[in-house]
Structures are given as C-alpha cells and as structure tokens.
C-alpha positions as CSV (number, residue, x, y, z in Angstrom):
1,X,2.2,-21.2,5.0
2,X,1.0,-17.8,4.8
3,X,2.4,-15.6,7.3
4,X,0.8,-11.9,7.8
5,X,3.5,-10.1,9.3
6,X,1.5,-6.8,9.9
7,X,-2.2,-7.1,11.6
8,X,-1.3,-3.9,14.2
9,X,-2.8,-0.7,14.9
10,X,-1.5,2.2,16.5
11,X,-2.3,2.4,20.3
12,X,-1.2,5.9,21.0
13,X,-1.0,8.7,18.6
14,X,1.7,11.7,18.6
15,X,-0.2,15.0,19.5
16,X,1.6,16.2,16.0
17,X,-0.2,13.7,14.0
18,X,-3.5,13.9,12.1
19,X,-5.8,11.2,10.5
20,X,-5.3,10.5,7.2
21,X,-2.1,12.6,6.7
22,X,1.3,12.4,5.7
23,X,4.5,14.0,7.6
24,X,5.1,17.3,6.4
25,X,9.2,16.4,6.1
26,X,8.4,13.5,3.4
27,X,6.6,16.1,1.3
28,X,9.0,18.6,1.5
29,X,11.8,15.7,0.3
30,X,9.6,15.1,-2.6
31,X,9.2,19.0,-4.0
32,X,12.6,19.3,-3.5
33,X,12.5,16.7,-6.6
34,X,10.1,18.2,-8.1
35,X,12.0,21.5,-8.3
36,X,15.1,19.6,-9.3
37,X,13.5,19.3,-12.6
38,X,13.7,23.4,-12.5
39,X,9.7,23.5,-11.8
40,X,8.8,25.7,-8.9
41,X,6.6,24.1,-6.2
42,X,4.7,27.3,-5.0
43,X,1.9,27.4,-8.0
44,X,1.0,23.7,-7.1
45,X,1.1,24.5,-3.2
46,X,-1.1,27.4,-3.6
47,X,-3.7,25.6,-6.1
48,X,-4.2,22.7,-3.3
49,X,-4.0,24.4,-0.5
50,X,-0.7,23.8,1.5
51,X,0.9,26.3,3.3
52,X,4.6,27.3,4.0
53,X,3.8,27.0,7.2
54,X,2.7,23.5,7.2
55,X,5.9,22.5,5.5
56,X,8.1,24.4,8.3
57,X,7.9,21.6,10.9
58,X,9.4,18.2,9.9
59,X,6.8,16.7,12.3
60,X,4.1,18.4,11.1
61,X,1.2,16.6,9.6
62,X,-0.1,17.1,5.7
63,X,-3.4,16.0,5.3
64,X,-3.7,13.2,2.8
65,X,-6.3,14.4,0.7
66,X,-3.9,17.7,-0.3
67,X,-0.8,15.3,-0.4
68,X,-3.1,13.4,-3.5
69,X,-3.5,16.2,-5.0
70,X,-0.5,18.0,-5.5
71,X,0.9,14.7,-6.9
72,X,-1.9,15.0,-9.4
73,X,-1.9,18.7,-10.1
74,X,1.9,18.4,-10.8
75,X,1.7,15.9,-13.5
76,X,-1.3,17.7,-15.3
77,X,1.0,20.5,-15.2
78,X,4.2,19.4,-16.4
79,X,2.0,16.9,-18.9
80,X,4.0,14.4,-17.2
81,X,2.0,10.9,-16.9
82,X,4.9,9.1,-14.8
83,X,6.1,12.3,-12.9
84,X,5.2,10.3,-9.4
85,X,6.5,7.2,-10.4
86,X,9.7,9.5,-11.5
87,X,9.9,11.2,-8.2
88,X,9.7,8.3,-6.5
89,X,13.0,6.7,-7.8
90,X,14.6,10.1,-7.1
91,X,14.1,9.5,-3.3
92,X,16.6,8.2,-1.1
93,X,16.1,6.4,2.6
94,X,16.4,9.1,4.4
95,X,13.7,11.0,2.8
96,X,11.3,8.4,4.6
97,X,12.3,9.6,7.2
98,X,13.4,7.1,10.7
99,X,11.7,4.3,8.7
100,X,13.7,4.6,5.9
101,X,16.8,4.2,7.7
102,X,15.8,1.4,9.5
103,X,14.6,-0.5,6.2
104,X,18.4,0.6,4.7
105,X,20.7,-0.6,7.7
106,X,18.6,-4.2,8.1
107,X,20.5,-6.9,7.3
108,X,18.0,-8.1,4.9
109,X,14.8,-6.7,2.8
110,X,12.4,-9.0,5.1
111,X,14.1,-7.7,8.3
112,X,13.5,-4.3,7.5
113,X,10.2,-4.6,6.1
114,X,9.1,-6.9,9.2
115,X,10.1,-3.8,11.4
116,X,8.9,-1.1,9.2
117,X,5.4,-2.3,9.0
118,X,4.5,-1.8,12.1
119,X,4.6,2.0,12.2
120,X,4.0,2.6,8.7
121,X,0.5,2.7,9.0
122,X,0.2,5.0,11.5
123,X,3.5,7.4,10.4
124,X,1.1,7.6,7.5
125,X,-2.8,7.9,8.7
126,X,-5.3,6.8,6.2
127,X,-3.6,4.2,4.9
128,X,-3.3,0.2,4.6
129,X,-0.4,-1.1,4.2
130,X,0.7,-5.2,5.0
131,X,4.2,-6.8,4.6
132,X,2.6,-10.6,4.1
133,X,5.1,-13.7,3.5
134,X,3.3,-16.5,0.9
135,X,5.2,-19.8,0.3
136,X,7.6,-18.7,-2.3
137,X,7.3,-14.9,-2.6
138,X,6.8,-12.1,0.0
139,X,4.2,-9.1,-0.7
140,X,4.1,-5.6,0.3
141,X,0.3,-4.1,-0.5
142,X,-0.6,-0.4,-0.2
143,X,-3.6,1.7,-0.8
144,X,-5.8,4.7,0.9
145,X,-8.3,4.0,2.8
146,X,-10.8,6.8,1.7
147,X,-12.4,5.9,-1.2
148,X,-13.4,9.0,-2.2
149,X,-9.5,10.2,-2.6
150,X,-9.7,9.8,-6.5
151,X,-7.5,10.0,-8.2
152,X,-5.0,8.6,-6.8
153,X,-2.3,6.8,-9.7
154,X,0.3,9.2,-8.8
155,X,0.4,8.5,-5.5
156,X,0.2,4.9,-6.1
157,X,3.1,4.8,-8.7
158,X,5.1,7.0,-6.4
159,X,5.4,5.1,-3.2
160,X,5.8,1.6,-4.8
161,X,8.0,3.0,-7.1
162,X,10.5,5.0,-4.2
163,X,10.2,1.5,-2.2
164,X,11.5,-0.1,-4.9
165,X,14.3,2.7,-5.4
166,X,15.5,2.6,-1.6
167,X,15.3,-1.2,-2.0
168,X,17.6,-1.1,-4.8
169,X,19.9,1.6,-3.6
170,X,20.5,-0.6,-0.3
171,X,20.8,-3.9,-1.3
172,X,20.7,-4.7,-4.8
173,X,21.2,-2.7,-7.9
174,X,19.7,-5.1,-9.8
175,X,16.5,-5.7,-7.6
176,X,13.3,-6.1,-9.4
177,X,9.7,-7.4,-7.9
178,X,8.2,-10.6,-9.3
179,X,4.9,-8.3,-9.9
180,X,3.8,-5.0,-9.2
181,X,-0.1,-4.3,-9.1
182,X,-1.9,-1.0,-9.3
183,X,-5.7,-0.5,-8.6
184,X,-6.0,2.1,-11.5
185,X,-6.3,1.3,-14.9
186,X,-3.4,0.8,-17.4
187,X,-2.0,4.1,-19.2
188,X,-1.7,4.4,-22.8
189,X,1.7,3.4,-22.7
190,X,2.7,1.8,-19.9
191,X,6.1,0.7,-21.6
192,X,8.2,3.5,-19.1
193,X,7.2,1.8,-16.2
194,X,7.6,-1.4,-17.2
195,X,11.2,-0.3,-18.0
196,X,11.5,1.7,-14.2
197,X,9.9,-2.1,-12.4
198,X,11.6,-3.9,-14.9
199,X,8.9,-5.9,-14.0
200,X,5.2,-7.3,-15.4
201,X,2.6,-5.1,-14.4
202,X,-1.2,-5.5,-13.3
203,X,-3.4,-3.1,-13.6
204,X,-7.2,-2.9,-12.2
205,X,-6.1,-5.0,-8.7
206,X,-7.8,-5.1,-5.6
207,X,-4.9,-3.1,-3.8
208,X,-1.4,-1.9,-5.2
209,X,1.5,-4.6,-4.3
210,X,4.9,-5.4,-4.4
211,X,5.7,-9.2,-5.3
212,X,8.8,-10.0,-4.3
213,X,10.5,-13.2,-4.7
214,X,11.7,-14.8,-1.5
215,X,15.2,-15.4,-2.5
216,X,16.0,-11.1,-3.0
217,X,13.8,-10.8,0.2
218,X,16.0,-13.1,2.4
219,X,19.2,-12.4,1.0
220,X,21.6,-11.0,4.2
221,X,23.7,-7.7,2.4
222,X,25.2,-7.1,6.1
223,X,25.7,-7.4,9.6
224,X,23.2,-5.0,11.2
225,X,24.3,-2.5,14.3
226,X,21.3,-3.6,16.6
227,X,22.4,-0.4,18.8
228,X,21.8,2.4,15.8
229,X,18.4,0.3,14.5
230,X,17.1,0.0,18.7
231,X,17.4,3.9,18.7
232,X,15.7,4.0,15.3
233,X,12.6,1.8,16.6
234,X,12.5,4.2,19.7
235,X,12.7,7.3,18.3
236,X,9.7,6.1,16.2
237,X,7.7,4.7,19.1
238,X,8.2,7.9,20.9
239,X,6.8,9.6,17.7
240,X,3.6,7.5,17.5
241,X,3.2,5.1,20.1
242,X,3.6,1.6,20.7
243,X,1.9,-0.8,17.8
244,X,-0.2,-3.0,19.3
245,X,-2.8,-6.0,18.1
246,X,-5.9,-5.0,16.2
247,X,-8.4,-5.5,19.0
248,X,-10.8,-8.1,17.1
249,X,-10.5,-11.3,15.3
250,X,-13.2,-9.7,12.5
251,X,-10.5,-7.0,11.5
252,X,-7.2,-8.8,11.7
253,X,-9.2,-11.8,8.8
254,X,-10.3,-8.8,7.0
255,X,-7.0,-7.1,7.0
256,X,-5.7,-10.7,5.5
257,X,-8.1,-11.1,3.2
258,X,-7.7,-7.2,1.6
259,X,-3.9,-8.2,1.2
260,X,-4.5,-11.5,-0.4
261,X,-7.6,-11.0,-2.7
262,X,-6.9,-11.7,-6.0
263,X,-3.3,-12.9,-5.4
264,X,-3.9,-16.4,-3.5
265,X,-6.7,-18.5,-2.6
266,X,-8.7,-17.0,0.2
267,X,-9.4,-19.9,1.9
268,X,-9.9,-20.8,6.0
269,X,-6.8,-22.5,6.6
270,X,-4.6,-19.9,5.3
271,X,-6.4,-16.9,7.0
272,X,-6.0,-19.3,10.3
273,X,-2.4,-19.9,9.4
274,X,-1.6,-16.5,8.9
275,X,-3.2,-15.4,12.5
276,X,-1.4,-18.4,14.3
277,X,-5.1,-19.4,15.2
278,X,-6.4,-23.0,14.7
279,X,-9.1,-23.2,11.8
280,X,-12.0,-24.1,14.1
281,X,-10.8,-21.6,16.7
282,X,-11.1,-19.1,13.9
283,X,-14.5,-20.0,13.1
284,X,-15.3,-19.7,16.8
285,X,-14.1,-16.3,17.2
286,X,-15.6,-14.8,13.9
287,X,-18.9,-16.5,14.9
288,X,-18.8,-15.0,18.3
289,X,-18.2,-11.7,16.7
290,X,-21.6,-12.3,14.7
291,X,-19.9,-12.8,11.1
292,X,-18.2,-15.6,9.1
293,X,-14.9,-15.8,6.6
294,X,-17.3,-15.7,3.7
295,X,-19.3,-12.9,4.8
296,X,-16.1,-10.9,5.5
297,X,-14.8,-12.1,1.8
298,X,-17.7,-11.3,0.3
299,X,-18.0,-7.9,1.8
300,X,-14.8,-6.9,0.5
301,X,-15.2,-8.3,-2.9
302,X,-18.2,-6.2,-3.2
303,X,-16.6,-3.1,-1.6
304,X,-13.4,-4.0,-4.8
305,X,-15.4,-4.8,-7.2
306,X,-17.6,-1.7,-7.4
307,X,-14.5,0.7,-7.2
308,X,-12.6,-1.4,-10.1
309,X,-16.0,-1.8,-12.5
310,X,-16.5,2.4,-12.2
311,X,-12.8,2.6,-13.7
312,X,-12.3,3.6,-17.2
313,X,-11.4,0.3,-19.7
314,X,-12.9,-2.2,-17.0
315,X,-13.9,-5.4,-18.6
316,X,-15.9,-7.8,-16.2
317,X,-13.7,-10.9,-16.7
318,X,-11.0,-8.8,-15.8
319,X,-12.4,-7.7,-12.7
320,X,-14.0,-11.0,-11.9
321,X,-10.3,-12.0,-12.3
322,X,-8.5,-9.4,-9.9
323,X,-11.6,-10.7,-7.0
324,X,-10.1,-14.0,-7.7
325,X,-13.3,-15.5,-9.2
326,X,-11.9,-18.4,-11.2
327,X,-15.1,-18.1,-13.6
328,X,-16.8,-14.7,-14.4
329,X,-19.9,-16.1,-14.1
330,X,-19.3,-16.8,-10.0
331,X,-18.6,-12.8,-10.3
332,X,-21.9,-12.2,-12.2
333,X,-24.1,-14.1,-9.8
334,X,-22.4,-12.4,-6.8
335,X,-22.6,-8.9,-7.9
336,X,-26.2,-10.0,-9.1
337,X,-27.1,-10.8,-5.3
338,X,-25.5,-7.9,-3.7
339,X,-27.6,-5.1,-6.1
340,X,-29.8,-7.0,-7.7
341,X,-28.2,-6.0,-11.7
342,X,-25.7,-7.6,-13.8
343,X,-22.3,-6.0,-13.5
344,X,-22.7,-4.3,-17.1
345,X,-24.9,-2.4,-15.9
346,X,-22.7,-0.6,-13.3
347,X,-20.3,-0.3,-16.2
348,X,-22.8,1.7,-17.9
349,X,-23.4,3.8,-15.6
C-alpha cells in the first residue's frame, strides 16, 4: 500500500514569515560553514542582496530566491561544484532549527519524518516537500515550487545531503538511502557525491528524493521523551500555525502524483490508497471538481517534461523514462499532443 504521509497545508501563517522564504537562523547556520572553510560570507551577501539585518533575527524570513543564489554565487566563487552538498553534511540538527530536534530525539527515522512533514512546508515557503511510505521503501521528495528559480543544484544537493547528515549523526553512522534523485543534470564527475550518498544516483528526475529502505526507516534507536518532542511540536505550531488538510481532493491527487512520478506506477488505486478514499469515491470527487486522475497526470507530466527536456545533456528516452513512460514513444505522442512538435524539437530550442 502506498501511504502519503504529508498532503497538509498551512492554515495560519506567523506574521514573521514570508512566501517562498527560508528562516533567517538556518542561513546564518550554513555561512557559519561556509566561513569555516576561512571564506568570508560578506562579498556573497552583498552580491545577492542580503542584509545584516535580515540575518539579526532568528525568526526572520530570507526570501528564497536570494537563499538560491547565494548557494550558487558561493560555489562559482570558491570553483567548488559540491560546496552545497559539502555544507550540507557540515550541519548538525539543531541548525534546522525546532524541526531538527524533533527528527533527532524520535525514536525512529519514520517517526520523526512523519512529524516533521507537516511543518516543513510551511517553515520553508515555496516549497514541496512529501514524506511518502511505498511497500518496501519510504521516500522523502523535495523541490521549489517556482520554476523560474534556476539554478538551483546547490540547493538541491544541500538539503538532501544535510538530511542525510542529521539522519546519520542520529541514528546510524552507517545510514545510506537506497536512491537519491536530483532534477538537474549529472556533473562531470559525479564520483564525490556518490562517495558523500554512498548511494546510486539519478539525475534529470521529476523531483529530488530520498529512497530509503524501510528496514533503516523503522529501526527504533530509543525511547523517545514524549514531554521534550510535545514542546517541540508546540513551539512550532505557535511559530506557523496549525497544519491542516489541503482543502480539495484535485490538490491532495496532484500532490501524490508529483511525489510518485517516475518512481511507481501512477495508477488509481494507489492514489485512492494513499488518500484513504475508495477508488470510485476518488473518481467521484475529482469528477465533481471538473478533472480526472489522467488529466491531473498528464498535466504534471507536461509541466516535468518541459523543465527536464530544456536541461543541458537531456536525451528523450531518458526523460520519457523519469515521466515513467515505459516506451519513449508513449512520451513522443504525448508531448506531440500537448504542443503539437516532437520533443526534439524543444531540445533544440
């Protein structure tokens, strides 16, 4: 059974909290890596845009966009492919902040994750993340919602990576995921972070993910103090509200679907399954809401698949692949309806 174990939005925002922006006390953890290295900060800050002042308060909100590209600017600057990705296993569970420490004194990867994603989202504006459980494996997908942020590899290969740090730090030292996906192409070399995941990687995915294998998700590492991690969950409520149900069946399939394409079958029963709904009930609802399970899959395809073929080294196959088109020539015909060319042709361009 597929379980999606995030479909929540944010009913209540904290006055300190912009959309699409990042708490000003997670950036201020990651510079202080950066300067570790003996790099100052300040050149980076100033070539962005980012203030002192928008560092000062803890609670304070970056906005995304400047975030992206600092993480960018700092590896053209210290030439530095993998600087994110190198951050990122610098940071420790605190650094996240109150979700952090929650994820590092659950009793179990899956317990903390299960709590964690439903503020993660909002602690974070303008972004989707999901915490999904599949059969054998559970799956922890990531990405910005604005398109137009690009690029965004650092970013990408920073917070999977400092996940998989903190994951490793608090329960197992010799964690590592079953996959990791990134929506960005491959680097020359991708041999250093094979070696950081000690893991295979995809490249040119729908969404950047986390495969984990059930068994390391499960495992208990010890007993939890349900006191310390209640005072945790409030102190986040009271920072951005209570999480509550996405208001429409249309958005809670779609936010399945995003987390599943190209991993598993997209198929009714499991979206049903994975919104505790009945397959003809789901059908019902999406029809009432004037769309269908294929129209929402083949929205998001298209929405993928012309992101992924505008990406440097794209081959067709491959994306037809990451869509989870079986045959390339399903892909071809689809992106033939939708605009009327062969997907070459957007290559080209």
């Amino acid at each position: 059974m597929v379980n999606l174990l995030n479909i929540s939005q944010t009913g209540r925002t904290a006055p300190k909290t912009a959309f699409s922006s990042i708490r000003a006390s997670f950036l201020a953890a990651l510079i202080e890596r950066f300067e570790a290295q003996e790099r100052s900060a300040q050149p980076l800050l100033n070539r962005v845009g980012i203030t002192t002042a928008q560092l000062s308060d803890p609670y304070g909100a970056i906005p995304l966009p400047l975030f992206v590209a600092f993480l960018e600017a700092a590896a053209e600057m210290t030439d530095d492919p993998f600087l994110g990705a190198r951050i990122g296993t610098g940071l420790k569970a605190a650094d996240m902040g109150p979700v952090g420490l929650i994820l590092s004194l659950s009793a179990s990867v899956e317990r903390g994750m299960t709590r964690i994603a439903r503020y993660v989202n909002a602690l974070q504006g303008g972004t989707q993340s999901q915490w999904i459980e599949d059969r054998d494996q559970f799956v922890f997908s990531y990405r910005i919602a604005d398109g137009s942020i690009w690029p965004r590899r650092q970013d990408a290969e920073f917070s999977l990576a400092s996940l998989t740090q903190v994951i490793r730090d608090n329960f197992s030292s010799r964690f590592a995921p079953l996959e990791v996906h990134f929506e960005h192409p491959a680097p020359d070399d991708p041999t250093p972070l094979e070696r950081l995941f000690r893991a295979p990687l995809r490249y040119l995915q729908p969404i950047n993910r986390l495969v984990i294998a059930r068994p390391d998700a499960i495992r208990v590492m010890r007993q939890e103090d349900q006191g310390l991690l209640a005072t945790l969950e409030r102190h986040v409520r009271d920072l951005i509200g209570e999480a509550t149900p996405l208001g429409d069946t249309t958005s809670a399939a779609r936010a399945v679907i995003d987390a599943n394409l190209g991993l598993t079958a997209i198929t009714l029963d499991r979206v049903a399954a994975a919104l505790h709904l009945g397959p003809r009930t789901l059908q019902r609802r999406l029809a009432a809401e004037g769309t269908s399970l294929r129209s929402l899959l083949d929205a998001l395809r298209h929405e993928r698949a012309a992101r992924l073929l505008e990406q440097p080294g794209a081959r067709v196959g491959q994306v037809a692949q990451a869509l989870g088109y079986t045959d390339p020539t399903a892909f071809w015909r689809a992106w033939r309806g939708w605009t009327g060319e062969a997907p070459s042709t957007r290559r080209r361009n």
